[in-house]
N, C-alpha and C positions, 0 to 999 in steps of 0.2 A: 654517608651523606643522605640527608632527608631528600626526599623526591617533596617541590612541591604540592599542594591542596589541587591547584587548578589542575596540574598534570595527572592526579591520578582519577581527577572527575572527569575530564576530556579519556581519558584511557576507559573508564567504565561506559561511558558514551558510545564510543566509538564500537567496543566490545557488545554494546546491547544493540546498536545497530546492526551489526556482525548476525547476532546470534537471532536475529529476528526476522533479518530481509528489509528494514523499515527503507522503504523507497520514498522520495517524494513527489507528483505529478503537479507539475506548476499550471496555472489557468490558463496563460496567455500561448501553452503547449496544447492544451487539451481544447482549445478552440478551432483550432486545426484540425481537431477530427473530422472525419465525414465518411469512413468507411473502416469494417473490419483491418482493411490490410495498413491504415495510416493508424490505428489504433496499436496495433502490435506493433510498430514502429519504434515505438518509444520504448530507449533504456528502459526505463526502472518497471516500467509494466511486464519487459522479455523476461528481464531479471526476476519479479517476483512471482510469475508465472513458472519459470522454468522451475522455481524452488519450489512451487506447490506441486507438479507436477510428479518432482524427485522423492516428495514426500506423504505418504497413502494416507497418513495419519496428520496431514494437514490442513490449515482452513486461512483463507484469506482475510484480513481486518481491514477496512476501507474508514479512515478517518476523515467526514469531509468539515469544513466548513460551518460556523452555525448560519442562521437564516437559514428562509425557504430557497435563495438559489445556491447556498452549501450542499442544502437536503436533496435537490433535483440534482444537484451535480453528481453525490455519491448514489442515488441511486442508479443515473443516467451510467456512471460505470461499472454497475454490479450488472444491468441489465446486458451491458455489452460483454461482460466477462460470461454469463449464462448462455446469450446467444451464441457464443464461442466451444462450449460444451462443458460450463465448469456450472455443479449444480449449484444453486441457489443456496441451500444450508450446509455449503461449506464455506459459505460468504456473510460476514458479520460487516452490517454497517454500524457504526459508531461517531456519533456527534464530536464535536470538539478540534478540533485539527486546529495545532499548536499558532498554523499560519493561514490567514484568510483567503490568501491567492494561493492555496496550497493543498492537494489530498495527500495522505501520511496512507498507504497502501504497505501492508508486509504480510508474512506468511509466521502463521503460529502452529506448534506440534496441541493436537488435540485428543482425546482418546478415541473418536468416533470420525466417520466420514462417510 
């Protein structure tokens, strides 16, 4: 029996989600910040921090938004990820995030760190 189209692109999705860390940090989450300890609060930041952590040869991608309040957004949590003790070039900002109300955050293996 043939496996559906959609079923084996939902499986590679799903897999590349897996194999990346790909978190998502919604707006109307991240406006609630106001402190280091409400910052680490949230899933998918514990999640993709604890993965970079686990991994010596990894670097974090921070997909925000386009516009300048996309742009402030992802810097505004690369800068907080740094104040937390993660250095600055193991963190790649990256334009484009798939969804406007949304940063796309995951953890990629690197050769260097």
């Amino acid at each position: 029996m043939k496996k559906p189209i959609s079923y084996v692109l939902l499986s590679a999705l799903a897999w590349s989600s897996l194999v990346h860390g790909e978190e998502l940090i919604y707006r109307q989450d991240w406006l609630k910040i106001r402190s280091a300890t409400s910052m680490l609060q949230l899933p998918a930041l514990q999640r993709v921090v604890n993965q970079f952590e686990a991994n010596e040869n990894a670097k974090i991608i921070i997909q925000y938004p386009g516009g300048d309040q996309g742009n402030q957004w992802g810097v505004e949590l690369r800068d907080w990820l740094v104040s937390l003790g993660i250095s600055s070039s193991a963190i790649e900002l990256q334009p484009g995030s798939a969804m406007p109300q949304a940063i796309t955050i995951k953890t990629e293996h690197s050769g260097l760190r």
